[in-house]
C-alpha positions, 0 to 999 in steps of 0.5 A, a space after each residue: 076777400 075778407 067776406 068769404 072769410 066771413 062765410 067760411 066763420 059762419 060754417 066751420 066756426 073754426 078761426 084758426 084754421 080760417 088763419 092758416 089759410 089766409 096765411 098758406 092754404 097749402 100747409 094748413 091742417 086739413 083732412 084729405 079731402 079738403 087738402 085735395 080740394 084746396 090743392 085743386 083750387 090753388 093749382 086751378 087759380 095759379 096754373 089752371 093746366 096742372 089743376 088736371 093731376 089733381 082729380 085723380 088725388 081727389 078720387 083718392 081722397 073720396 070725393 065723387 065726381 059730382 063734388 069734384 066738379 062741384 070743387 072745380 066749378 066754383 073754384 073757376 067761378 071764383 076766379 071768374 068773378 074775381 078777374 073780372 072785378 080786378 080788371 075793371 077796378 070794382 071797389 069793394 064796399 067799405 064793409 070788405 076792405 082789407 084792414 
């Protein structure tokens, strides 16, 4: 969604990397921390079982347990919302559509 993408500007003004994870989340540059994370949320999006292996990568990278269920949390909820908003056909308002 081309909004999150805007958030995400907003926070790290980083536009090549906002690139490289549109473009492959998993062989984008990032810390340790960040690659646990954004291998924890693609593994919970595509096959939420395997999404267990990956706590332990993040304890390994750092992350505490708060921001590891902080991590998981939002990831589902994304997914949630997501879900919800593709089944019952929610246009997205002209400002988020894909180009």
């Amino acid at each position: 969604m081309r909004h999150h993408g805007k958030v995400f500007l907003a926070l790290t003004k980083d536009d090549d990397l906002l690139s490289d994870l549109r473009r492959d989340p998993l062989a984008a540059a990032l810390d340790p921390r960040q690659r646990a994370l954004v291998e924890m949320a693609v593994h919970l999006t595509r096959s939420p079982a395997a999404a267990e292996d990956d706590i332990a990568r993040m304890r390994q990278a750092g992350l505490s347990d708060e921001a590891i269920h902080d991590g998981i949390a939002i990831a589902a909820y994304f997914n949630f919302v997501n879900r919800i908003a593709l089944g019952l056909g929610v246009e997205l308002e002209a400002e988020y559509k894909k180009d």
